[in-house]
mmCIF file of the N, C-alpha and C atoms, coordinates in Angstrom:
data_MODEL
# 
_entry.id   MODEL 
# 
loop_
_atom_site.group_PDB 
_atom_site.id 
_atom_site.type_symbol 
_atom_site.label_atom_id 
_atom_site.label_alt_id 
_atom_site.label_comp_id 
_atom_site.label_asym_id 
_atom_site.label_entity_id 
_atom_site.label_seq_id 
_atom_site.pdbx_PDB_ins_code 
_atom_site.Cartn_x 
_atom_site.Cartn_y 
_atom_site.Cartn_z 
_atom_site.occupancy 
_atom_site.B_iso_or_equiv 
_atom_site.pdbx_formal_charge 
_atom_site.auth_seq_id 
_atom_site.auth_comp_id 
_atom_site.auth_asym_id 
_atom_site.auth_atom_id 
_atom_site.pdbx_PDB_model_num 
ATOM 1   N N  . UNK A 1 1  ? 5.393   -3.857  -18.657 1.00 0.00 ? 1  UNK A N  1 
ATOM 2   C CA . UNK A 1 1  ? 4.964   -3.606  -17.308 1.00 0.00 ? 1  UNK A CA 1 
ATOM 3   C C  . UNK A 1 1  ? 4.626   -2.134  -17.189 1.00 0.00 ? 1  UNK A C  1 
ATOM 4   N N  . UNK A 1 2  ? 3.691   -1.694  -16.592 1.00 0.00 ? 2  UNK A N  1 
ATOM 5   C CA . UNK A 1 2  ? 2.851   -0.201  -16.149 1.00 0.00 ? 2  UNK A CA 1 
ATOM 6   C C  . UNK A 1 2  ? 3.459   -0.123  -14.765 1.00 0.00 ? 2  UNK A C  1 
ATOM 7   N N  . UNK A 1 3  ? 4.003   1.206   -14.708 1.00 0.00 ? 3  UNK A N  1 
ATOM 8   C CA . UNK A 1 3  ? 3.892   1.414   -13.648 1.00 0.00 ? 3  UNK A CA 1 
ATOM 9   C C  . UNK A 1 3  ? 3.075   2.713   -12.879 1.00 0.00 ? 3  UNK A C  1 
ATOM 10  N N  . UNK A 1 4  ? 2.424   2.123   -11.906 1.00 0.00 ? 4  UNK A N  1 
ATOM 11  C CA . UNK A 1 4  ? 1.038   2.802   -10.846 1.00 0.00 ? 4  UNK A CA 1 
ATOM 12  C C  . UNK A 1 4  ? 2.192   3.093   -9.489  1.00 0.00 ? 4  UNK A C  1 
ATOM 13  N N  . UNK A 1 5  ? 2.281   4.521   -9.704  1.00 0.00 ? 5  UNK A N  1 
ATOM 14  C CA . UNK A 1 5  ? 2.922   4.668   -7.979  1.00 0.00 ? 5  UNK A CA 1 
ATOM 15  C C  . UNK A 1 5  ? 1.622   4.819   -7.330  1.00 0.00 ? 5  UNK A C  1 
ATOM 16  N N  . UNK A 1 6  ? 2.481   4.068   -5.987  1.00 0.00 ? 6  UNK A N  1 
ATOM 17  C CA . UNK A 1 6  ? 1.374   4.193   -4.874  1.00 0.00 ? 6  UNK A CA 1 
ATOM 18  C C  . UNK A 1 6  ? 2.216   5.094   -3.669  1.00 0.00 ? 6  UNK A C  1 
ATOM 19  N N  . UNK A 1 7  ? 0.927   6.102   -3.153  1.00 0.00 ? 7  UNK A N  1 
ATOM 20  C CA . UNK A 1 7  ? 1.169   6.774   -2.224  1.00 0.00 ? 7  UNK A CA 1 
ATOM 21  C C  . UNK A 1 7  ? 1.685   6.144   -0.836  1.00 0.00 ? 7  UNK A C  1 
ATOM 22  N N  . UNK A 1 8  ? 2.731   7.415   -0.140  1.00 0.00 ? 8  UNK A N  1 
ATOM 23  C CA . UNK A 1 8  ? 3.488   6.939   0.499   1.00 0.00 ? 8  UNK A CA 1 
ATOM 24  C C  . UNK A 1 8  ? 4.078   8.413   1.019   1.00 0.00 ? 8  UNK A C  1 
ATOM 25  N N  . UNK A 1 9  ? 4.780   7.744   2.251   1.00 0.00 ? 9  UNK A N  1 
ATOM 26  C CA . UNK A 1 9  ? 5.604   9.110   3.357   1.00 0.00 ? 9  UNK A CA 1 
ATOM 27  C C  . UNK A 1 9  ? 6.784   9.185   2.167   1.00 0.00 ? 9  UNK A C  1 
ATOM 28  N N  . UNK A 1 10 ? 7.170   10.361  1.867   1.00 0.00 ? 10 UNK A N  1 
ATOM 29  C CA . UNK A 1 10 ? 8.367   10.847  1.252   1.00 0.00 ? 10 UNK A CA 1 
ATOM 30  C C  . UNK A 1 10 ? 9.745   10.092  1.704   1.00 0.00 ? 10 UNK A C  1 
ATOM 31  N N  . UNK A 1 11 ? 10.207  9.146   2.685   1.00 0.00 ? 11 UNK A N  1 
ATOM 32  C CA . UNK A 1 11 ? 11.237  8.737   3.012   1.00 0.00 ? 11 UNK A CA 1 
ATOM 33  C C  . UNK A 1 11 ? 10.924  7.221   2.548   1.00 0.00 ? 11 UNK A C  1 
ATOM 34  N N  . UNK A 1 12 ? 10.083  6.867   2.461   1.00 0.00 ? 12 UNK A N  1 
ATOM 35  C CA . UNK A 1 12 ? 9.660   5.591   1.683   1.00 0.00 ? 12 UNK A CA 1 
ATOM 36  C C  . UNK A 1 12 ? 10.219  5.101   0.275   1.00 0.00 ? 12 UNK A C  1 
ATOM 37  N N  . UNK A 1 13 ? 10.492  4.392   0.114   1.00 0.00 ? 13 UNK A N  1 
ATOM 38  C CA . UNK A 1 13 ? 10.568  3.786   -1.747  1.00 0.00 ? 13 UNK A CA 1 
ATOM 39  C C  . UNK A 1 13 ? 9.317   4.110   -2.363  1.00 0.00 ? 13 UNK A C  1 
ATOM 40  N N  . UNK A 1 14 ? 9.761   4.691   -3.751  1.00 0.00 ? 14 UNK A N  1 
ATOM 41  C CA . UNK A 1 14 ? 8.400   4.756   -4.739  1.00 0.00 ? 14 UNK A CA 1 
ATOM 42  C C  . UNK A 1 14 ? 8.031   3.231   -4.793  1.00 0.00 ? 14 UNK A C  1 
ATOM 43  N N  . UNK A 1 15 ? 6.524   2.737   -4.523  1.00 0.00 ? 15 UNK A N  1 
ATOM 44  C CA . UNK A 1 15 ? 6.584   1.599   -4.769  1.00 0.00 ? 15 UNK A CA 1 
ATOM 45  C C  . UNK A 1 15 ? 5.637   2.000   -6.433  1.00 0.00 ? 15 UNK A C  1 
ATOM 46  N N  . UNK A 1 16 ? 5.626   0.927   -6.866  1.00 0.00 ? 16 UNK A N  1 
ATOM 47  C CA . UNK A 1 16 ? 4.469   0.984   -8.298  1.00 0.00 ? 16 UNK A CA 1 
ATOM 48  C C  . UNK A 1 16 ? 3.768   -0.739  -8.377  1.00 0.00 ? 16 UNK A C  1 
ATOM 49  N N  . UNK A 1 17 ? 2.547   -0.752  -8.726  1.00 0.00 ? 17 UNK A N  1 
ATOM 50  C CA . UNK A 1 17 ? 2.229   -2.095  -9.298  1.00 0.00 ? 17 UNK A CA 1 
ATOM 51  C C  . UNK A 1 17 ? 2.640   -2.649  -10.623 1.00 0.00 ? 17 UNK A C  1 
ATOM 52  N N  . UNK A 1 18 ? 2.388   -4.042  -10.968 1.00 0.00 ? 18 UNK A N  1 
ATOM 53  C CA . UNK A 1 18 ? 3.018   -4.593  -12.310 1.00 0.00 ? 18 UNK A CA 1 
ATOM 54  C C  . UNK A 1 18 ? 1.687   -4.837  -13.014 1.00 0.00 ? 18 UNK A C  1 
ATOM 55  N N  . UNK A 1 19 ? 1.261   -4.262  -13.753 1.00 0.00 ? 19 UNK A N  1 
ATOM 56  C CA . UNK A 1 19 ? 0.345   -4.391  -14.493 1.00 0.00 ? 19 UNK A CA 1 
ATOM 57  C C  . UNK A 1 19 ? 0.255   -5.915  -15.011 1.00 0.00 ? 19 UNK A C  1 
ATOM 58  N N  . UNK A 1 20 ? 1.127   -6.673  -14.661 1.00 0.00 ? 20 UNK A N  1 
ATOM 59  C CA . UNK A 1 20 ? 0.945   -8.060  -14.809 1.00 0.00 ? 20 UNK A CA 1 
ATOM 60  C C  . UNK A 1 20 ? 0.377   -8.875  -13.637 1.00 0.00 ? 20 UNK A C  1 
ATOM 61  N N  . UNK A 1 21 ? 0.222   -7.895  -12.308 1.00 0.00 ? 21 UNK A N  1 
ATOM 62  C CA . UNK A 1 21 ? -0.215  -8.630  -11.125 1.00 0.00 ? 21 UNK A CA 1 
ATOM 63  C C  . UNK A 1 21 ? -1.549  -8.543  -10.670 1.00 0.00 ? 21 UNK A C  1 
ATOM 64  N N  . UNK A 1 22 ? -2.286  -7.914  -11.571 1.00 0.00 ? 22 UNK A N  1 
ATOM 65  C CA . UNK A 1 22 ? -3.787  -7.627  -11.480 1.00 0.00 ? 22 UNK A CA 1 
ATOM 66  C C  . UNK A 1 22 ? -4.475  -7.961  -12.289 1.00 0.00 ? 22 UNK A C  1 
ATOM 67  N N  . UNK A 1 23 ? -5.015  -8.850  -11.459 1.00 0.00 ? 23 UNK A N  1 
ATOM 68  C CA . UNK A 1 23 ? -6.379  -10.169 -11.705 1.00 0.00 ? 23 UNK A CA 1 
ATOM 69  C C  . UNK A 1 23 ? -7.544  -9.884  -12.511 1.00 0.00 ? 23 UNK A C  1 
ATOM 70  N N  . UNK A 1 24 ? -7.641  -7.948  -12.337 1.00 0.00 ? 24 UNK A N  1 
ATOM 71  C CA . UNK A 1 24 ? -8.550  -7.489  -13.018 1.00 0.00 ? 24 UNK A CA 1 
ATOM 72  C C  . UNK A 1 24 ? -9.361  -7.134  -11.602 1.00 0.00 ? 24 UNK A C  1 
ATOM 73  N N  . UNK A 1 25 ? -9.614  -7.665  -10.382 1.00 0.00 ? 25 UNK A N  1 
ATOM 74  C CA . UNK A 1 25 ? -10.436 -6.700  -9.395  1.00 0.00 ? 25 UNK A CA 1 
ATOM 75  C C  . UNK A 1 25 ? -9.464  -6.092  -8.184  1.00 0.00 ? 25 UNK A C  1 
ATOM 76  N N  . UNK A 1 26 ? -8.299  -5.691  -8.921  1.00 0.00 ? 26 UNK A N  1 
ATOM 77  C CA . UNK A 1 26 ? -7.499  -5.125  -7.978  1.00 0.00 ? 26 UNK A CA 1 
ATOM 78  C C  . UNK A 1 26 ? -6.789  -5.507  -6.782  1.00 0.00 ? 26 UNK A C  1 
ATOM 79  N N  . UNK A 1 27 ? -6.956  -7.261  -6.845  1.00 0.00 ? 27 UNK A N  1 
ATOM 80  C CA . UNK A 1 27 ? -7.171  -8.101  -5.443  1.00 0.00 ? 27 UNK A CA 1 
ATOM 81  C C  . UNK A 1 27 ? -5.502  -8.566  -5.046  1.00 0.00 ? 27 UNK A C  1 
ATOM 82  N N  . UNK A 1 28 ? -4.846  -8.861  -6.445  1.00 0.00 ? 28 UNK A N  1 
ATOM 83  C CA . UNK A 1 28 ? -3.880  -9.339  -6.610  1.00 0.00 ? 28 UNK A CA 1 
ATOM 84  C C  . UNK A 1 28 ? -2.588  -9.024  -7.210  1.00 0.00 ? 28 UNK A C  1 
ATOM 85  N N  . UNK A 1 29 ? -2.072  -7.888  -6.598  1.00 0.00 ? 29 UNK A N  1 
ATOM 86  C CA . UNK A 1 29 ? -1.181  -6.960  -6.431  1.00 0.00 ? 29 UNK A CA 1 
ATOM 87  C C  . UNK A 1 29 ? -0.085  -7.382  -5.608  1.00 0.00 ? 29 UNK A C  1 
ATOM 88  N N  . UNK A 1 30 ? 1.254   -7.474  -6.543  1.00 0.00 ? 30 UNK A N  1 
ATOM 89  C CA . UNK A 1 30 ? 2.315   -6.925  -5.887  1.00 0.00 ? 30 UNK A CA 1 
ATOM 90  C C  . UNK A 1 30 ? 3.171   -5.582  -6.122  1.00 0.00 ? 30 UNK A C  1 
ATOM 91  N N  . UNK A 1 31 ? 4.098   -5.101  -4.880  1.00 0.00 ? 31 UNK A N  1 
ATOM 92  C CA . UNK A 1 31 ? 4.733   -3.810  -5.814  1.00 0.00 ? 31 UNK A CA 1 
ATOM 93  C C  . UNK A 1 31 ? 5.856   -4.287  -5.605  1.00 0.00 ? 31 UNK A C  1 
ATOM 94  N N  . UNK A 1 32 ? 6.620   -2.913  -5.953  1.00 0.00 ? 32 UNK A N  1 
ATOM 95  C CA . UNK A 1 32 ? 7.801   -3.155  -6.692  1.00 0.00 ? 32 UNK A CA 1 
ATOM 96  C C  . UNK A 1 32 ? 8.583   -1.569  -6.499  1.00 0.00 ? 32 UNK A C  1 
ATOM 97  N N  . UNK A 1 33 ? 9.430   -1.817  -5.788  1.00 0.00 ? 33 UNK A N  1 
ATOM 98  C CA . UNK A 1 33 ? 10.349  -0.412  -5.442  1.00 0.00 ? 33 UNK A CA 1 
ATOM 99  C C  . UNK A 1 33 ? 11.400  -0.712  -5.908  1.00 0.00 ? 33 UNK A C  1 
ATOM 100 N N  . UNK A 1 34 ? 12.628  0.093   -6.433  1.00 0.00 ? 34 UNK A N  1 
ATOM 101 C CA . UNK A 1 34 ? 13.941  0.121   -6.944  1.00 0.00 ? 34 UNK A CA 1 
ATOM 102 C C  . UNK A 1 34 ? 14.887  1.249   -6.157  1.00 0.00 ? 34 UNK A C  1 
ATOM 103 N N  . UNK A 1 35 ? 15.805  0.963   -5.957  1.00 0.00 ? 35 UNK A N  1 
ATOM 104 C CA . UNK A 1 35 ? 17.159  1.707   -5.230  1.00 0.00 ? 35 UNK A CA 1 
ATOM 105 C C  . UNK A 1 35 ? 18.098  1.312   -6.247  1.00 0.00 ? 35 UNK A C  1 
ATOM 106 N N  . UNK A 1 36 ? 19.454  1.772   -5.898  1.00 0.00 ? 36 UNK A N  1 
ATOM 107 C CA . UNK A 1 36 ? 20.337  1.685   -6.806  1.00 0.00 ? 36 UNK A CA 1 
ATOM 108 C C  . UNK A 1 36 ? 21.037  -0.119  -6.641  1.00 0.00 ? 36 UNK A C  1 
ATOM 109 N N  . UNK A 1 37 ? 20.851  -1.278  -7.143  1.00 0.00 ? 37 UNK A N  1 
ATOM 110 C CA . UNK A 1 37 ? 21.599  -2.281  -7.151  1.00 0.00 ? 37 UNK A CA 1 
ATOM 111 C C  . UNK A 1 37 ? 20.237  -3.193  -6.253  1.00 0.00 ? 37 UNK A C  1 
ATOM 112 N N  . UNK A 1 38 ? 19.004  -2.912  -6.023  1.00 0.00 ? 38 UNK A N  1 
ATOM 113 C CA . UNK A 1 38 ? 18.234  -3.590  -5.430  1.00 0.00 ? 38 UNK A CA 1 
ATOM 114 C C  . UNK A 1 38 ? 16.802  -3.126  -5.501  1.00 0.00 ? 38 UNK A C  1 
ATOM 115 N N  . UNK A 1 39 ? 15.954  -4.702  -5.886  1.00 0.00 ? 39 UNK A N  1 
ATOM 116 C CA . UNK A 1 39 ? 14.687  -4.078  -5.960  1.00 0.00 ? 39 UNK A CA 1 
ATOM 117 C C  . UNK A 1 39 ? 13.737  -4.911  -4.870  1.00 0.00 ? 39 UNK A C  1 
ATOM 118 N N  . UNK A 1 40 ? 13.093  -4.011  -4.718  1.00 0.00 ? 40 UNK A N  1 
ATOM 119 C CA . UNK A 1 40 ? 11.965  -4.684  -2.749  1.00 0.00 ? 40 UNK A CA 1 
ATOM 120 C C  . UNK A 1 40 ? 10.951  -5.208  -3.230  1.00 0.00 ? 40 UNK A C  1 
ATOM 121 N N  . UNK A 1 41 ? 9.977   -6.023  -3.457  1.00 0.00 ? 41 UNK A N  1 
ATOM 122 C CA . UNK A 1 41 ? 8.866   -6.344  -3.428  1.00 0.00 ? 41 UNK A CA 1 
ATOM 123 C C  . UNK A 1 41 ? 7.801   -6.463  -2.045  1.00 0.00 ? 41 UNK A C  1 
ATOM 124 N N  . UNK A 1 42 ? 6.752   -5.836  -1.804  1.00 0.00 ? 42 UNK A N  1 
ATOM 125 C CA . UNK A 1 42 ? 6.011   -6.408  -1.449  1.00 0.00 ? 42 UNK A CA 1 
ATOM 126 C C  . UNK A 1 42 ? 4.422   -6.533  -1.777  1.00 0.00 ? 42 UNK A C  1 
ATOM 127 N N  . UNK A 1 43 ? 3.481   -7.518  -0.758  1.00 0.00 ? 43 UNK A N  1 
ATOM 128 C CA . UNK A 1 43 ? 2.478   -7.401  -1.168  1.00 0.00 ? 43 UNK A CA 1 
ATOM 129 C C  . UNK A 1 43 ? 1.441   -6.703  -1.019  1.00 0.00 ? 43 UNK A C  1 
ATOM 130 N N  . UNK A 1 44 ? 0.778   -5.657  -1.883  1.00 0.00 ? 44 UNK A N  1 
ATOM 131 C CA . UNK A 1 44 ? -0.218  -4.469  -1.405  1.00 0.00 ? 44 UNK A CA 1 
ATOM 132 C C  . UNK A 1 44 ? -1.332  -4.876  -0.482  1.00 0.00 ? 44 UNK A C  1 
ATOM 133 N N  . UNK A 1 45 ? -1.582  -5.750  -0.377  1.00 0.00 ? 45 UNK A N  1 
ATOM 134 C CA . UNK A 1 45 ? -2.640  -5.784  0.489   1.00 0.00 ? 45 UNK A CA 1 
ATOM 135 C C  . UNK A 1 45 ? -1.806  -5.793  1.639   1.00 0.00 ? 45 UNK A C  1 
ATOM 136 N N  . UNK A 1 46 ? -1.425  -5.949  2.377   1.00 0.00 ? 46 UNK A N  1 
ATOM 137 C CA . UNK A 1 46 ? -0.133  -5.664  3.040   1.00 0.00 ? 46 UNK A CA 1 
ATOM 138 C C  . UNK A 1 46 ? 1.288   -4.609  2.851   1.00 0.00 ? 46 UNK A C  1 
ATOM 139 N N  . UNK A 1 47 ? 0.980   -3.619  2.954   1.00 0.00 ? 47 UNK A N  1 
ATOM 140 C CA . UNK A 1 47 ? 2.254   -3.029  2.682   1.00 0.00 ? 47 UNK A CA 1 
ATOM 141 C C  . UNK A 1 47 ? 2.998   -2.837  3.974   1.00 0.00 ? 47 UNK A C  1 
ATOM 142 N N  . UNK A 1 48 ? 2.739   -2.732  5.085   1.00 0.00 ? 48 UNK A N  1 
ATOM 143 C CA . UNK A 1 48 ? 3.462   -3.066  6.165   1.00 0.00 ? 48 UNK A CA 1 
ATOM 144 C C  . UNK A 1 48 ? 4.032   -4.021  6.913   1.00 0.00 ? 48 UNK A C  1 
ATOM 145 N N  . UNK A 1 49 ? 3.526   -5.148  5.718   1.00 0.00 ? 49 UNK A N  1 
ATOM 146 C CA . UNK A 1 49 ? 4.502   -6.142  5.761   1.00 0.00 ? 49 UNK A CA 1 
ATOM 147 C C  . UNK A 1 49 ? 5.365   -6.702  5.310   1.00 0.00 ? 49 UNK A C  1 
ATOM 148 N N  . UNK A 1 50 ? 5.787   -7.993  5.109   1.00 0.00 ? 50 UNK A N  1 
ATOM 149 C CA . UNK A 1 50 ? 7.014   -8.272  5.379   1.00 0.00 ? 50 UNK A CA 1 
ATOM 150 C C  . UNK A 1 50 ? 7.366   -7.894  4.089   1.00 0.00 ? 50 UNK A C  1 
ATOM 151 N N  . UNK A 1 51 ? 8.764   -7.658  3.472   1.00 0.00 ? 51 UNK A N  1 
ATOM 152 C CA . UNK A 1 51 ? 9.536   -7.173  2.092   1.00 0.00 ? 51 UNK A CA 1 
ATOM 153 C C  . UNK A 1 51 ? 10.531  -7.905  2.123   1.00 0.00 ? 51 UNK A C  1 
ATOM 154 N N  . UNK A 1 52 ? 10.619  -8.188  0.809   1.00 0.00 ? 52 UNK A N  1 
ATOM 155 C CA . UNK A 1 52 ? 11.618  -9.195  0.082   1.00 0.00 ? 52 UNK A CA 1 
ATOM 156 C C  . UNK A 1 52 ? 12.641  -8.089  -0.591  1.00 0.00 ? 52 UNK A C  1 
ATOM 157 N N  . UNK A 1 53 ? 13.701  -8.016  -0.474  1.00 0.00 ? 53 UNK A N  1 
ATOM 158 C CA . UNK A 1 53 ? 14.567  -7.365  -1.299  1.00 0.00 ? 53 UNK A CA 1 
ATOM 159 C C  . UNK A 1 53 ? 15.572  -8.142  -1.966  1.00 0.00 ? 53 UNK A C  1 
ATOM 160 N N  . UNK A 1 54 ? 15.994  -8.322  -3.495  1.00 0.00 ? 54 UNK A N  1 
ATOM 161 C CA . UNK A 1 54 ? 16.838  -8.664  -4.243  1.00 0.00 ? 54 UNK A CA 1 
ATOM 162 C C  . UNK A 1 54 ? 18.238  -8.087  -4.903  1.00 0.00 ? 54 UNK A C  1 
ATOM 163 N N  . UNK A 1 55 ? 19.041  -8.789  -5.494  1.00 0.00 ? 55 UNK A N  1 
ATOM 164 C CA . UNK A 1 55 ? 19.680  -7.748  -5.768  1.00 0.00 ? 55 UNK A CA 1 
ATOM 165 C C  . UNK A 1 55 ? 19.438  -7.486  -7.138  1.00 0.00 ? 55 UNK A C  1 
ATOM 166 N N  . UNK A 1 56 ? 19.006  -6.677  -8.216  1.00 0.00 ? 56 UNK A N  1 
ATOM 167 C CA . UNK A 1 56 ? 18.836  -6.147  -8.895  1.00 0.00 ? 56 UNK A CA 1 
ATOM 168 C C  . UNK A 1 56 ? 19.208  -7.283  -10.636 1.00 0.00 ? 56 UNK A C  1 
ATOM 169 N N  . UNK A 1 57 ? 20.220  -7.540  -10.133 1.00 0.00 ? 57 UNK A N  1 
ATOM 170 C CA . UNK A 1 57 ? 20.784  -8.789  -11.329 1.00 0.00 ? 57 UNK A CA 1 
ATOM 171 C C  . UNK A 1 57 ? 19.754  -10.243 -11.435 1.00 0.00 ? 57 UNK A C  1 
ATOM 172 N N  . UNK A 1 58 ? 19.631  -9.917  -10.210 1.00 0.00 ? 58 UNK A N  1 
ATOM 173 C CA . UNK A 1 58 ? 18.681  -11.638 -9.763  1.00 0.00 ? 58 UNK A CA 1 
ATOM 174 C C  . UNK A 1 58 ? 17.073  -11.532 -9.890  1.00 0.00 ? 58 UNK A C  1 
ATOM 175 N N  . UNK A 1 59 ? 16.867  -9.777  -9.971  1.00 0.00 ? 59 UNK A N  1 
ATOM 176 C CA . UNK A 1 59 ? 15.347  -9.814  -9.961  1.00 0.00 ? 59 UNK A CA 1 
ATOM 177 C C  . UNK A 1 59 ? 15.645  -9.642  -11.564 1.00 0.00 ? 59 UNK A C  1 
ATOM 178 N N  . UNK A 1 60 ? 16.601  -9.246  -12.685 1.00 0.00 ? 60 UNK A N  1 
ATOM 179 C CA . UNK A 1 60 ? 16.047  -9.249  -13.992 1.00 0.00 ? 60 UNK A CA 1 
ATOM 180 C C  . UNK A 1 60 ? 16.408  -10.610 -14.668 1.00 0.00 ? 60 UNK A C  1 
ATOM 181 N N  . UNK A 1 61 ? 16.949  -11.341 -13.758 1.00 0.00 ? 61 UNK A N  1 
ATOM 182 C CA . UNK A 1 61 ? 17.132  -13.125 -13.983 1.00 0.00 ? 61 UNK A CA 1 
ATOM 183 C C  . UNK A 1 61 ? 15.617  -13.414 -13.937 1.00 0.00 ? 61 UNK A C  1 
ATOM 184 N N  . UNK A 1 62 ? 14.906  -13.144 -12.944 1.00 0.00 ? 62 UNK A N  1 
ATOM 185 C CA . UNK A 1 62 ? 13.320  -13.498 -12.736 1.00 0.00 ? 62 UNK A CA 1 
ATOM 186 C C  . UNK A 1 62 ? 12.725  -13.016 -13.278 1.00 0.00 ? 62 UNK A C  1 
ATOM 187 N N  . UNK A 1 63 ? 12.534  -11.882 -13.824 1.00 0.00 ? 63 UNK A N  1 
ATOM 188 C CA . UNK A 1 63 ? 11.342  -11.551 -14.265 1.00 0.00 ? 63 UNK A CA 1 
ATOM 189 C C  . UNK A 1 63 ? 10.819  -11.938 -15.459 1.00 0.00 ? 63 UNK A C  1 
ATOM 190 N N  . UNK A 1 64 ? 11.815  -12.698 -16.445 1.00 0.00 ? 64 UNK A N  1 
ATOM 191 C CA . UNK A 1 64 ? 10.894  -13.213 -17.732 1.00 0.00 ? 64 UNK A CA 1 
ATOM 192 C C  . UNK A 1 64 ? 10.524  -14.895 -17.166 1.00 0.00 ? 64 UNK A C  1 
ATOM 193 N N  . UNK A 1 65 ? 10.600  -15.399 -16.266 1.00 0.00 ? 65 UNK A N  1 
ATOM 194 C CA . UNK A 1 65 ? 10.018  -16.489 -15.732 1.00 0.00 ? 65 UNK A CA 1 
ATOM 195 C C  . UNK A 1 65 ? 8.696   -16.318 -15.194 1.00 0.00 ? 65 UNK A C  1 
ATOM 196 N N  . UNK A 1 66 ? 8.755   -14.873 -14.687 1.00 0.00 ? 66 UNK A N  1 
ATOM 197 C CA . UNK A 1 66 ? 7.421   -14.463 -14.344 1.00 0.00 ? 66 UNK A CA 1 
ATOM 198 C C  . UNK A 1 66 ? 6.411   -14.314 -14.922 1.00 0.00 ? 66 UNK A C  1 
ATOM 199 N N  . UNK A 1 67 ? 6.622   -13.992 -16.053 1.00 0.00 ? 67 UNK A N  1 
ATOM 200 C CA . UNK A 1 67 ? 6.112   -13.231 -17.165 1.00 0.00 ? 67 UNK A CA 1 
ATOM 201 C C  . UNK A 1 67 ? 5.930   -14.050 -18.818 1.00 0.00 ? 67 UNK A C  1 
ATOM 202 N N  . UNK A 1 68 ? 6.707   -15.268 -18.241 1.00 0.00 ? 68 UNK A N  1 
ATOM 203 C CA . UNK A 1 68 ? 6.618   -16.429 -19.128 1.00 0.00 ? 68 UNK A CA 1 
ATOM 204 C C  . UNK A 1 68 ? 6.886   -15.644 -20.938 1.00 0.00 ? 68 UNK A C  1 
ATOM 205 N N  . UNK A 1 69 ? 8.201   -14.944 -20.566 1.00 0.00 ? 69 UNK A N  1 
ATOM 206 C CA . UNK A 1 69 ? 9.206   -14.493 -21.466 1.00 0.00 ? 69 UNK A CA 1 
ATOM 207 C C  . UNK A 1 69 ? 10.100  -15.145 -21.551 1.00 0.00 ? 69 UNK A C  1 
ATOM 208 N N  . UNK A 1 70 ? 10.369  -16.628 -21.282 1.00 0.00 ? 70 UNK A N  1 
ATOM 209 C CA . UNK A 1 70 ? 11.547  -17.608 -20.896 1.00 0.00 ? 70 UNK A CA 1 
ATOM 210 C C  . UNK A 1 70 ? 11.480  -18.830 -21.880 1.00 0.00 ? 70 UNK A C  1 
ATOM 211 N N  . UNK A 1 71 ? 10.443  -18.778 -22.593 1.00 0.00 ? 71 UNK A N  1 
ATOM 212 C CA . UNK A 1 71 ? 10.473  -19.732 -23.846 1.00 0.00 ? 71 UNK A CA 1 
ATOM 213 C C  . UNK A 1 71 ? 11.033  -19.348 -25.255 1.00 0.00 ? 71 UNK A C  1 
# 
């Protein structure tokens, strides 16, 4: 995974994209912020909306399902 920070107010989460979420025309983007014990997702075309936050154990349970690292 690459990570692309995207700009943002300094009190914000660094968010970054997953170089696995782009379609190739930039359309299909999610990000991805980290704190200590939790990581936020949301979707860039939307960043003022709604956010999913996990707890950190459960998003690295997911991510090789995502990524079809699970076989």
């Amino acid at each position: 995974m690459i990570h692309k920070p995207s700009a943002g107010p300094t009190s914000e989460p660094k968010w970054f994209k997953s170089s696995y979420s782009d379609s190739g025309d930039g359309q299909d983007c999610v990000e991805v912020a980290t704190a200590p014990g939790t990581v936020h997702v949301r979707d860039s075309k939307h960043p003022e909306g709604p956010r999913l936050g996990f707890m950190s154990t459960t998003w690295a349970d997911f991510v090789p399902y995502a990524t079809d690292d699970h076989r």
